[in-house]
py3Dmol code that shows the C-alpha trace and the ligand (Angstrom):
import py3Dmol

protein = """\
ATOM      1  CA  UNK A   1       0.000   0.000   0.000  1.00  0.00           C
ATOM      2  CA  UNK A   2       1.373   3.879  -0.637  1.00  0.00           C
ATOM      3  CA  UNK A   3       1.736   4.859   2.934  1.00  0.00           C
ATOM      4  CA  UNK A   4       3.544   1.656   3.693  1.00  0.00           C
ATOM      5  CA  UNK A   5       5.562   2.034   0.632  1.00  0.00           C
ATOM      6  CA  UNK A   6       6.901   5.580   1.036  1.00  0.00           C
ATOM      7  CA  UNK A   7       8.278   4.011   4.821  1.00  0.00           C
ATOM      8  CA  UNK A   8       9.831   1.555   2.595  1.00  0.00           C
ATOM      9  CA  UNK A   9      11.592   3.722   0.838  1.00  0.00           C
ATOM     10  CA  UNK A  10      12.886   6.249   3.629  1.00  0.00           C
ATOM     11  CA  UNK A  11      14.083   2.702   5.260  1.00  0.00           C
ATOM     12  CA  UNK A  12      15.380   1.600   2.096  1.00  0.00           C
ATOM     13  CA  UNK A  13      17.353   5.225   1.745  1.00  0.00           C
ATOM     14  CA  UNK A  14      18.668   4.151   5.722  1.00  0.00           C
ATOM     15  CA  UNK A  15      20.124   0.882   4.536  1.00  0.00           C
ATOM     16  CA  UNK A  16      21.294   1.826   0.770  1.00  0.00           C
ATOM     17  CA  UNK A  17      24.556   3.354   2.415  1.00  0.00           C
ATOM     18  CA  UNK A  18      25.552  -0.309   3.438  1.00  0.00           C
ATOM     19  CA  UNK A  19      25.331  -1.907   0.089  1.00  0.00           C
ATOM     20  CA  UNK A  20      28.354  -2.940  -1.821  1.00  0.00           C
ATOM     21  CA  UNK A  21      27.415  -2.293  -5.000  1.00  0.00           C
ATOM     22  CA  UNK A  22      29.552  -4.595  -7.508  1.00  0.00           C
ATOM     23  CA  UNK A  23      29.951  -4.309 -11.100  1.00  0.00           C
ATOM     24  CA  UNK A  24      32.411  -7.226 -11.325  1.00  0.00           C
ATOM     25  CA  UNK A  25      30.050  -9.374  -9.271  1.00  0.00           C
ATOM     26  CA  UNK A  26      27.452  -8.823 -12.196  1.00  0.00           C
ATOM     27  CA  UNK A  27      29.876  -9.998 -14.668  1.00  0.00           C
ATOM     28  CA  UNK A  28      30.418 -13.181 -12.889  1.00  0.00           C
ATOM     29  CA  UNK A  29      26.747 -13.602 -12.763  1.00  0.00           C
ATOM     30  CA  UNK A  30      26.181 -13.109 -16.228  1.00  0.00           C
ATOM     31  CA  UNK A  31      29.098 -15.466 -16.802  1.00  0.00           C
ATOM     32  CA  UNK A  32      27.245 -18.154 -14.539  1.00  0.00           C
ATOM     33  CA  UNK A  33      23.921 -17.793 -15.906  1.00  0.00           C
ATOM     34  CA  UNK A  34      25.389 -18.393 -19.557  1.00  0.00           C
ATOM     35  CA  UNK A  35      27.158 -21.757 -18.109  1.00  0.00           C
ATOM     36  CA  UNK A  36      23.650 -22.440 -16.999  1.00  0.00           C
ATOM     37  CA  UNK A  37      22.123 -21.902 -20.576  1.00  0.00           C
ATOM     38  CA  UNK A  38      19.930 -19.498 -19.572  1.00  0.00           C
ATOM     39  CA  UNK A  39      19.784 -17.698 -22.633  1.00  0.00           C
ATOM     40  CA  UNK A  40      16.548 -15.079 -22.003  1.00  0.00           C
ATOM     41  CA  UNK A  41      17.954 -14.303 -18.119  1.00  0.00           C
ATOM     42  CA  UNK A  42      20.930 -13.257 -19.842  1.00  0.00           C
ATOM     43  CA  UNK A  43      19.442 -11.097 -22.798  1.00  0.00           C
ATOM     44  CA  UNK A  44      17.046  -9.366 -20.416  1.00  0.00           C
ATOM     45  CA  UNK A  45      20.373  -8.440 -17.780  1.00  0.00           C
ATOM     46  CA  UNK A  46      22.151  -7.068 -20.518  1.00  0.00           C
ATOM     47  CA  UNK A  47      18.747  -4.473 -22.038  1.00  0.00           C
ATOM     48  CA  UNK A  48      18.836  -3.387 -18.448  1.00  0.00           C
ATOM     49  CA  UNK A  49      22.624  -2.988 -17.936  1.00  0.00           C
ATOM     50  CA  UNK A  50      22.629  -0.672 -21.016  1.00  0.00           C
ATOM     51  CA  UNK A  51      20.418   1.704 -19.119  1.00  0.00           C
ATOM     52  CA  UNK A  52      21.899   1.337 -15.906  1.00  0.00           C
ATOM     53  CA  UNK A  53      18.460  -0.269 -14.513  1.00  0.00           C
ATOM     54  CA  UNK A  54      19.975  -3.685 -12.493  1.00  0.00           C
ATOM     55  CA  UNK A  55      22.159  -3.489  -9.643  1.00  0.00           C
ATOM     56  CA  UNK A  56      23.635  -6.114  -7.908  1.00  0.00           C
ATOM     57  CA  UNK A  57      25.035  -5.657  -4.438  1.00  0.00           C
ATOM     58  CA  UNK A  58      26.891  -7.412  -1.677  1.00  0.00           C
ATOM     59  CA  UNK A  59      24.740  -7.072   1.676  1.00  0.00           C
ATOM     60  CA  UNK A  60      25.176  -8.459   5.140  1.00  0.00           C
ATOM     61  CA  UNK A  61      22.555 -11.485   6.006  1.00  0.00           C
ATOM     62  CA  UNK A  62      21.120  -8.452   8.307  1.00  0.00           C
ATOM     63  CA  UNK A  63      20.593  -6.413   5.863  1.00  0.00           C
ATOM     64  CA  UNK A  64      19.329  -8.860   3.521  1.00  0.00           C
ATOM     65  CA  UNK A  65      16.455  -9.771   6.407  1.00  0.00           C
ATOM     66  CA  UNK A  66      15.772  -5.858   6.990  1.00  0.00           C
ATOM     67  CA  UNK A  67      14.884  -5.610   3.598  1.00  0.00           C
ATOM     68  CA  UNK A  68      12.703  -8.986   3.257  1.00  0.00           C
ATOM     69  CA  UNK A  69      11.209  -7.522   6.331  1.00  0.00           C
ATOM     70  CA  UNK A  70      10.275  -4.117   4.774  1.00  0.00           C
ATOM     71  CA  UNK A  71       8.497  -5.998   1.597  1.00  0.00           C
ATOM     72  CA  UNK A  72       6.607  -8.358   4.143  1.00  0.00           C
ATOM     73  CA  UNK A  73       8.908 -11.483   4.267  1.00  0.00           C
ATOM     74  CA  UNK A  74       7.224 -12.971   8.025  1.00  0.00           C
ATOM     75  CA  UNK A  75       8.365 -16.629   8.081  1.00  0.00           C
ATOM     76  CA  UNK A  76      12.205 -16.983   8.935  1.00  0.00           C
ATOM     77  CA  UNK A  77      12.027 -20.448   7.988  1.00  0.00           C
ATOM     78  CA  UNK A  78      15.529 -20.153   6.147  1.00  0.00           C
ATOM     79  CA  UNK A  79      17.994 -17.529   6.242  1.00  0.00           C
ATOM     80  CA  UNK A  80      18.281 -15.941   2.867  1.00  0.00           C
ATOM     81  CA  UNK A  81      21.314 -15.542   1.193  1.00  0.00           C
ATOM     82  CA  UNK A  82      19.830 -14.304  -1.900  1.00  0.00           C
ATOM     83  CA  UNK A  83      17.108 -11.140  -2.328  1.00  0.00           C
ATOM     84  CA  UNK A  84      15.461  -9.141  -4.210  1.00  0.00           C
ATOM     85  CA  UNK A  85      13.215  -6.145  -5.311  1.00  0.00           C
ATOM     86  CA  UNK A  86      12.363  -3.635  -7.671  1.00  0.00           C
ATOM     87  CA  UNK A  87      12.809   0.195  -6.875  1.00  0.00           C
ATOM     88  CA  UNK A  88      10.235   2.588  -8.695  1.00  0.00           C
ATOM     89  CA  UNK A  89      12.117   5.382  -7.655  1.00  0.00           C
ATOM     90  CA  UNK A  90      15.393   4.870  -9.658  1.00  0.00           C
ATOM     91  CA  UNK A  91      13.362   2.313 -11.640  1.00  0.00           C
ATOM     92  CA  UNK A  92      15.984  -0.368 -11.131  1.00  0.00           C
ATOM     93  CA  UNK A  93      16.303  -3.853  -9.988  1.00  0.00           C
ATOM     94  CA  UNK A  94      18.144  -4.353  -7.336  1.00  0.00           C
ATOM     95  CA  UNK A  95      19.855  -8.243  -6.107  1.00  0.00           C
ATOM     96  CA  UNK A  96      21.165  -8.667  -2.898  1.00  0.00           C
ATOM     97  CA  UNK A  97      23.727 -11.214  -2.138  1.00  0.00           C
ATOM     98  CA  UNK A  98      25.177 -12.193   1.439  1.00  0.00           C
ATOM     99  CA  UNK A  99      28.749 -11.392   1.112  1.00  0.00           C
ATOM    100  CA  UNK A 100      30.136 -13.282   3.592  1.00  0.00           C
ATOM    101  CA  UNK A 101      28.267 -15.920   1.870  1.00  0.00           C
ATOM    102  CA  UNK A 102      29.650 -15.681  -1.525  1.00  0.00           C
ATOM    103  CA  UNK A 103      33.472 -15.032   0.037  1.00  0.00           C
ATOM    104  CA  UNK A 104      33.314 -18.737   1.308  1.00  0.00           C
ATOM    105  CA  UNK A 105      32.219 -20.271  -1.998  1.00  0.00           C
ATOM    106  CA  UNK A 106      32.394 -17.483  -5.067  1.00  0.00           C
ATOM    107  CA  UNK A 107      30.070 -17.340  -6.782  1.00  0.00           C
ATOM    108  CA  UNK A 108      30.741 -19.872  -9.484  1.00  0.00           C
ATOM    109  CA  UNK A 109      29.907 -22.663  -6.292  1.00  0.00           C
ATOM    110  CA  UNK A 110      26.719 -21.760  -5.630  1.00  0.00           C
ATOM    111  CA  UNK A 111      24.691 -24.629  -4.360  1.00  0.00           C
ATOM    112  CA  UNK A 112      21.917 -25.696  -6.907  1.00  0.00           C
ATOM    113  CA  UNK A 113      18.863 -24.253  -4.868  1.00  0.00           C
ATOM    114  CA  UNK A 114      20.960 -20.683  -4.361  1.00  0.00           C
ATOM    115  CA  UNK A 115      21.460 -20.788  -7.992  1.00  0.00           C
ATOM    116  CA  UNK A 116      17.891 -21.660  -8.647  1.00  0.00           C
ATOM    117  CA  UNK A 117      16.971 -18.635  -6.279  1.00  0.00           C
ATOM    118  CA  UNK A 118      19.409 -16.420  -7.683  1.00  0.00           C
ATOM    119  CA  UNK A 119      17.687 -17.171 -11.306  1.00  0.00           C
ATOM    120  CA  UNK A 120      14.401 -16.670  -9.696  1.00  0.00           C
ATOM    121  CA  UNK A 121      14.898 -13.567  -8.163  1.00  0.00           C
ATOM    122  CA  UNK A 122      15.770 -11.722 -11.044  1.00  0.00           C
ATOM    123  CA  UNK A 123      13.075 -13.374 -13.306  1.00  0.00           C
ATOM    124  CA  UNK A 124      10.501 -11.929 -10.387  1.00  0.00           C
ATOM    125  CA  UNK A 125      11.809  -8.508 -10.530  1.00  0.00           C
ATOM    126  CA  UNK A 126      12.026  -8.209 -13.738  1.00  0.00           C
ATOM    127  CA  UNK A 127       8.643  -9.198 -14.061  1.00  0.00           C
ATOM    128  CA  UNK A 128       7.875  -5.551 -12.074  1.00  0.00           C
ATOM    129  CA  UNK A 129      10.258  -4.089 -14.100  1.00  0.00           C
ATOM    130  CA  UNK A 130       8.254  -4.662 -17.145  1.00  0.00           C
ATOM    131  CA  UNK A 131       5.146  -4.107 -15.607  1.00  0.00           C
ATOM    132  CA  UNK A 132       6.161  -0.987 -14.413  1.00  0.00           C
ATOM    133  CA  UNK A 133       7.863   0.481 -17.439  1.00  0.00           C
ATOM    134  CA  UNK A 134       5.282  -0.993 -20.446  1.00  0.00           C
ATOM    135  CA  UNK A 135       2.179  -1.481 -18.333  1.00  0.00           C
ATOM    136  CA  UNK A 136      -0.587  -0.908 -21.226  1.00  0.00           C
ATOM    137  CA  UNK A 137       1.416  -4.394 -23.228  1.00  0.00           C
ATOM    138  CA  UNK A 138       2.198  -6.050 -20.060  1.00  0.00           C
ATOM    139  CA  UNK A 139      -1.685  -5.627 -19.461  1.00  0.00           C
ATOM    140  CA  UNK A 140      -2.680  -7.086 -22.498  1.00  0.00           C
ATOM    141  CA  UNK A 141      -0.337  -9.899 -22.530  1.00  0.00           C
ATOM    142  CA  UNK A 142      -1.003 -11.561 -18.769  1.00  0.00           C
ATOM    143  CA  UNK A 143      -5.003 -10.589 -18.830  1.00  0.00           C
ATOM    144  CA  UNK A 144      -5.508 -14.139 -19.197  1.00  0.00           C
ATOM    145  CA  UNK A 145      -3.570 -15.505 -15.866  1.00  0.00           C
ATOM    146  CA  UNK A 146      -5.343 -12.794 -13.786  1.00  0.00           C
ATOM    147  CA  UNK A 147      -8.365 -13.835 -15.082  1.00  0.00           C
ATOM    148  CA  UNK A 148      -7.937 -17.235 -14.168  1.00  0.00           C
ATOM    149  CA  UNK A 149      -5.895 -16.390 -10.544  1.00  0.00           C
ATOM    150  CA  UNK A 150      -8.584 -13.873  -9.500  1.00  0.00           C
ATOM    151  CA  UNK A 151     -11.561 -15.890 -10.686  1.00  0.00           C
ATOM    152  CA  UNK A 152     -10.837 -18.412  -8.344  1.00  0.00           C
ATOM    153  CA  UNK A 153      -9.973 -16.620  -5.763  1.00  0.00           C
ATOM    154  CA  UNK A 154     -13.414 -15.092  -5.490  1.00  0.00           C
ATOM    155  CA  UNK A 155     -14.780 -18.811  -5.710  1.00  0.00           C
ATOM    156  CA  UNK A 156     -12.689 -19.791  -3.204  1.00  0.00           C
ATOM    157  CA  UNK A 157     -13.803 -16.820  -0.970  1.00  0.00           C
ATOM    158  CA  UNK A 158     -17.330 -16.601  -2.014  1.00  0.00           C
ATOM    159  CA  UNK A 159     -18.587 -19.431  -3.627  1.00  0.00           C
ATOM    160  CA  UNK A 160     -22.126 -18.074  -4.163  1.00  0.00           C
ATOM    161  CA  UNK A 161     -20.825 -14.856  -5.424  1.00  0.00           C
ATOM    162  CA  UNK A 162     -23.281 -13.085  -2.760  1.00  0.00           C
ATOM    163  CA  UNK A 163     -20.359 -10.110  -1.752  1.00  0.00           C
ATOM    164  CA  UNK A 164     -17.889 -10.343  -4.862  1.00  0.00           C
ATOM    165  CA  UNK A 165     -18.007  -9.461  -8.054  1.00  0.00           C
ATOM    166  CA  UNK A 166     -19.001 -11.719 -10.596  1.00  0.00           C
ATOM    167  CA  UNK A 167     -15.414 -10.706 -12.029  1.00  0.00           C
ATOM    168  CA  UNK A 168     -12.737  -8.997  -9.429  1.00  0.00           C
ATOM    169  CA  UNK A 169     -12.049  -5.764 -11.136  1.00  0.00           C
ATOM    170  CA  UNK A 170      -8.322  -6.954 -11.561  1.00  0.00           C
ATOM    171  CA  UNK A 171      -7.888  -4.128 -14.596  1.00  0.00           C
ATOM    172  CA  UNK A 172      -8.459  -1.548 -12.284  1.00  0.00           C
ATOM    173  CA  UNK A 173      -6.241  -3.191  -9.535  1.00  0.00           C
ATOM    174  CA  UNK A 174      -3.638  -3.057 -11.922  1.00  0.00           C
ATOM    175  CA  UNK A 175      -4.505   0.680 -12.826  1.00  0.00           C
ATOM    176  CA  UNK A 176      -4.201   1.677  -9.686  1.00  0.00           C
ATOM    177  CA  UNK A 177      -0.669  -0.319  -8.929  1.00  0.00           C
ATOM    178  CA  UNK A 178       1.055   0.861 -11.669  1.00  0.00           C
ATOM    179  CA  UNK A 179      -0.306   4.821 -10.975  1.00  0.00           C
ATOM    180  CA  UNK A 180       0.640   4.288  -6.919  1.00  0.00           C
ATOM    181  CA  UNK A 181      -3.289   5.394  -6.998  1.00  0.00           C
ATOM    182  CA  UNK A 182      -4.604   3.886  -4.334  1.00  0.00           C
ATOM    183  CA  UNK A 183      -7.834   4.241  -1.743  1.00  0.00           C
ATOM    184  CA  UNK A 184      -8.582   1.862   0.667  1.00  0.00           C
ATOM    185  CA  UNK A 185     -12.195   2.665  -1.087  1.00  0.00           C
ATOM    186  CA  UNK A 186     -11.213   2.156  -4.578  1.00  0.00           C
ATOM    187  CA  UNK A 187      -9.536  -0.981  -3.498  1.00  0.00           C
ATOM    188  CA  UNK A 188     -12.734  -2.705  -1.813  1.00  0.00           C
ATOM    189  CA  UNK A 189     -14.549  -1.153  -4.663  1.00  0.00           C
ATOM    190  CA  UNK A 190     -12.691  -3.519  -6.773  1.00  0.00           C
ATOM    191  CA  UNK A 191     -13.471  -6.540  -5.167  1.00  0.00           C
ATOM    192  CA  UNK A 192     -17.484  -6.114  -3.668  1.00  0.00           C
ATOM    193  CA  UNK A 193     -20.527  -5.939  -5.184  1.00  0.00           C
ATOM    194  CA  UNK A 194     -22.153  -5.503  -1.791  1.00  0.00           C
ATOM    195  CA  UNK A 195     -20.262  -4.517   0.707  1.00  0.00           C
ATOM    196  CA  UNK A 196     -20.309  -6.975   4.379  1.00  0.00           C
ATOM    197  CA  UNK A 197     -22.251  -6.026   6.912  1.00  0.00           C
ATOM    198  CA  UNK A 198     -21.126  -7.179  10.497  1.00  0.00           C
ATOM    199  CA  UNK A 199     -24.793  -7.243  11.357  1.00  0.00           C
ATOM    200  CA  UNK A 200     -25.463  -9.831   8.575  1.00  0.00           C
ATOM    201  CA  UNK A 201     -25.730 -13.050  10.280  1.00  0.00           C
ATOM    202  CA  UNK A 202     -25.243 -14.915   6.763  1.00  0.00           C
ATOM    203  CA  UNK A 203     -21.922 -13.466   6.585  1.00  0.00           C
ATOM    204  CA  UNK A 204     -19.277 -15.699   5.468  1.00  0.00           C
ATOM    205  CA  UNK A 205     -16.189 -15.845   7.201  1.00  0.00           C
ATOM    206  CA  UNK A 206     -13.898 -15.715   4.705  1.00  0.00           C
ATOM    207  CA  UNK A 207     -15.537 -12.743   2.844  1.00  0.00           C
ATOM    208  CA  UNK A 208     -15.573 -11.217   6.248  1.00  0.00           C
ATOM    209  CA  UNK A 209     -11.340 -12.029   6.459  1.00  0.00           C
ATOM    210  CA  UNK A 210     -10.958 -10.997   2.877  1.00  0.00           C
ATOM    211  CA  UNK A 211     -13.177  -7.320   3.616  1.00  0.00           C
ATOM    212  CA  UNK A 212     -10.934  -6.889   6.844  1.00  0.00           C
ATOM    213  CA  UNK A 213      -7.787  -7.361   4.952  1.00  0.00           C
ATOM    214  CA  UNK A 214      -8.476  -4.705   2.068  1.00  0.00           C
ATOM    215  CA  UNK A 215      -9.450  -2.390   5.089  1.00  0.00           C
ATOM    216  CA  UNK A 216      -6.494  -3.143   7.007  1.00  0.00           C
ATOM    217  CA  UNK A 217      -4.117  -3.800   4.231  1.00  0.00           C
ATOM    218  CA  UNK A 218      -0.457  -3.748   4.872  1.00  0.00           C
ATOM    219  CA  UNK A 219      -1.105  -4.824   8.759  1.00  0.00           C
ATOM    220  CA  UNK A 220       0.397  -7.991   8.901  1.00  0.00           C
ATOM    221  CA  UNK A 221      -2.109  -9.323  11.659  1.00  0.00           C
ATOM    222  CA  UNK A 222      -5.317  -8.597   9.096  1.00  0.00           C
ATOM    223  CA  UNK A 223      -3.417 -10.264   6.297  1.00  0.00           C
ATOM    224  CA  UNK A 224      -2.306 -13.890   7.844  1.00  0.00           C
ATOM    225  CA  UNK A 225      -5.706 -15.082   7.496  1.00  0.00           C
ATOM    226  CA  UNK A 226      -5.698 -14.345   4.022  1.00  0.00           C
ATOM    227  CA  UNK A 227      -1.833 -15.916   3.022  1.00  0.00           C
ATOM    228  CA  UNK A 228      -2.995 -19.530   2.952  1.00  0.00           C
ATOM    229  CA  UNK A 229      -6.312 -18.934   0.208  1.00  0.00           C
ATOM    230  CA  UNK A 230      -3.876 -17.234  -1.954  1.00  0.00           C
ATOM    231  CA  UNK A 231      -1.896 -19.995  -1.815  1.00  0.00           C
ATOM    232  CA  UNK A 232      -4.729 -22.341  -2.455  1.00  0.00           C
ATOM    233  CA  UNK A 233      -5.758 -20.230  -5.182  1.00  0.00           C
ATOM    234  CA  UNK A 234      -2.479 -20.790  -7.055  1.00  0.00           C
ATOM    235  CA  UNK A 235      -2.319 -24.515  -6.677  1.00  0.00           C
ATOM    236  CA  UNK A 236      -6.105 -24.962  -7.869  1.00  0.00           C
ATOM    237  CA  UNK A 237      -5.866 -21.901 -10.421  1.00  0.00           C
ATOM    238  CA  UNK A 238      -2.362 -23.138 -12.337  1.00  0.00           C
ATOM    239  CA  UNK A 239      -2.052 -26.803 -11.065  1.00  0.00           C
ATOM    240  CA  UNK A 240       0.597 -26.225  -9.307  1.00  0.00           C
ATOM    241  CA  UNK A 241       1.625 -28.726  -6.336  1.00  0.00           C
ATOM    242  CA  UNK A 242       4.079 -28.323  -3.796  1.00  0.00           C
ATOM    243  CA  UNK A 243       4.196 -24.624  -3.545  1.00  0.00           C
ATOM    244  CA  UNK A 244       6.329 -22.359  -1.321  1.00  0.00           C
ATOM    245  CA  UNK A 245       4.160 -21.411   0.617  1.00  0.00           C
ATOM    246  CA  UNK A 246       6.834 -19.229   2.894  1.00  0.00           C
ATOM    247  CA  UNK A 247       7.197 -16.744   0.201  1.00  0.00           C
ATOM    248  CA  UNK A 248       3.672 -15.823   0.561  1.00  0.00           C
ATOM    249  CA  UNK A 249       3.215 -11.920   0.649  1.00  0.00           C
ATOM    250  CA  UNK A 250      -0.405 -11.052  -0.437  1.00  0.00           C
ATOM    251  CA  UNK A 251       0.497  -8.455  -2.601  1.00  0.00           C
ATOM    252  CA  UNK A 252      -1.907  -9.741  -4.917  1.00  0.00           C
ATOM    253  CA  UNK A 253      -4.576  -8.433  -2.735  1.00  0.00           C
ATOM    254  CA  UNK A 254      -3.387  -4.764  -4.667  1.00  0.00           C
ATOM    255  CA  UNK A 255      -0.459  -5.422  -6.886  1.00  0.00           C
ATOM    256  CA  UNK A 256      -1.354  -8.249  -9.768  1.00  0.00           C
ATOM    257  CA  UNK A 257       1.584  -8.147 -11.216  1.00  0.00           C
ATOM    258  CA  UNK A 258       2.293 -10.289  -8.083  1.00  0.00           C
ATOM    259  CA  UNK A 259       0.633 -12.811  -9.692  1.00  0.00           C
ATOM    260  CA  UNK A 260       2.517 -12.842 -12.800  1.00  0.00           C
ATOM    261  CA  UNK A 261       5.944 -13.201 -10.650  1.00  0.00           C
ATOM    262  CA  UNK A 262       4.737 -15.948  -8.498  1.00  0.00           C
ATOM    263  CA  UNK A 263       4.175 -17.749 -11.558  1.00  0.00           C
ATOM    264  CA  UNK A 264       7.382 -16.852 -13.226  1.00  0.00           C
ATOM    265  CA  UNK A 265       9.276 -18.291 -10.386  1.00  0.00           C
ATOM    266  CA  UNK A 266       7.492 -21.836 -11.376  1.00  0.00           C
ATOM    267  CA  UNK A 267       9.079 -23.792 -13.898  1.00  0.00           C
ATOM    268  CA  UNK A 268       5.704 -24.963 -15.801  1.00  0.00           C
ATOM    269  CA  UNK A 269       5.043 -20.772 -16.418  1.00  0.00           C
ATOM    270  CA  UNK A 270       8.841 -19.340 -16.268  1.00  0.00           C
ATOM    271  CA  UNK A 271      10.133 -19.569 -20.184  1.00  0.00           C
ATOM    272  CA  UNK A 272       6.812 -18.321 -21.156  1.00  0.00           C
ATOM    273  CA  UNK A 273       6.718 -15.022 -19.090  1.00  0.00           C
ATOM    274  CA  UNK A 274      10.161 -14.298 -19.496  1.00  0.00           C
ATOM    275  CA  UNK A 275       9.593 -14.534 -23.454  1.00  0.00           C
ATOM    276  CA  UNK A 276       7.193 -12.047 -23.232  1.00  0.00           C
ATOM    277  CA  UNK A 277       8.600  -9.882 -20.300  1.00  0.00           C
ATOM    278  CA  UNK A 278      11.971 -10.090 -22.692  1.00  0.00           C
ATOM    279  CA  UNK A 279       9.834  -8.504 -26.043  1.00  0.00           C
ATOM    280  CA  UNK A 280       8.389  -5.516 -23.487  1.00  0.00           C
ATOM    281  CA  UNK A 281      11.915  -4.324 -21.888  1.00  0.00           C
TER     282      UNK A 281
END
"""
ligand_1 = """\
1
ZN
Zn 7.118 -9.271 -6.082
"""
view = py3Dmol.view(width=600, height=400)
view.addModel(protein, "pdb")
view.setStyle({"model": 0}, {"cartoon": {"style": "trace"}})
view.addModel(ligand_1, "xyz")
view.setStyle({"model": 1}, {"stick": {}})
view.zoomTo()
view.show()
């Protein structure tokens, strides 16, 4: 949400000063994702290196966790040696690696799952990238896995369709994410047709945790409840089985382009999205 994100940023602007940035580090990634084939990874890295729009920096594990903290990272189930995120306000993305981390190994030992994270990270943030920067194509081009994410999310929710939409207003979701035009109105606006009543004794609970969560959105509390149907949503939406749960954010509550990164870190939707997020850089 804005308000949350403008504390991101002045927190972000705090910890900035202890990044390492590292040009030479780049290289060696670019050199290890070309041992690793990955072909598009590498094309996209290079567009954005021309205009100075991906940064990769050396960070302490603390700082690593401060900033997995400030995008809404709750469940330290492992300690991250590898992060990410996209910064609007130099329009860049940014990769954080633990540096004591890569001393031990370099980088060309990576384990397999670091790799695989390292891969990941970039495919998600360049997924915001492109969102951010081509919107209007981007739009056009991932209509269809909104359709099918938010769809079920409202059956999931509300089954009989009594409080939501026939169709969650994802278009204007998206509208408003890429303009940083948000109300807490607009936003519930998007989702409900009729809009819960506590007094309503029909209510169902999870439209009632869903219509808390838009109203409280971006306190963590209000949004636990809500983690575990997105989840569910993705693995009956896409098929998917076995999914990380613990990278769960709900930022698809406000942000779809969520959803398109979620799915570009699986390997059934990856190649595809990063075809197309490759054509809009
Ligand atoms: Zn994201």
């Amino acid at each position: 949400m804005y308000k949350q994100y403008n504390e991101f940023l002045v927190q972000l602007e705090s910890l900035r000063e202890i990044f390492l940035s590292s040009d030479e580090l780049l290289d060696d990634i670019k050199t290890l994702l070309k041992d690793h084939n990955q072909t598009y990874i590498l094309e996209a890295i290079e567009k954005l290196e021309k205009k100075n729009h991906v940064k990769v920096y050396f960070a302490s594990e603390n700082v690593i966790f401060k900033i997995l903290k400030l995008i809404g990272y709750k469940l330290s189930l492992s300690k991250p040696n590898i992060a990410g995120f996209y910064d609007p306000s130099t329009n860049t993305i940014n990769i954080l690696i633990d540096r004591y981390y890569v001393k031990d190994k370099s980088i060309y030992e990576l384990e397999e799952h670091d790799f695989i994270t390292l891969k990941d990270t970039f495919v998600h943030e360049l997924v915001h990238y492109v969102a951010a920067n081509n919107s209007l194509k981007f739009k056009a081009a991932f209509s269809n896995y909104w359709q099918k994410f938010y769809n079920t999310f409202a059956d999931i929710i509300d089954f009989q369709r009594r409080y939501l939409h026939k169709q969650i207003d994802f278009i204007s979701l998206f509208n408003m994410e890429v303009t940083k035009n948000y109300t807490i109105t607009k936003l519930i606006n998007a989702y409900f047709r009729v809009t819960p009543k506590n007094e309503d004794k029909q209510i169902n609970p999870l439209v009632n945790t869903l219509y808390l969560a838009l109203k409280h959105i971006g306190e963590t509390n209000a949004l636990l409840g809500i983690q575990p149907i997105i989840a569910e949503t993705y693995m009956e939406a896409f098929n998917i089985k076995n999914f990380k749960l613990w990278y769960m954010f709900y930022q698809e509550l406000y942000a779809p382009s969520e959803v398109i990164c979620i799915l570009s870190e699986n390997d059934k939707f990856q190649l595809n999205i990063l075809r197309k997020c490759n054509a809009l850089i």
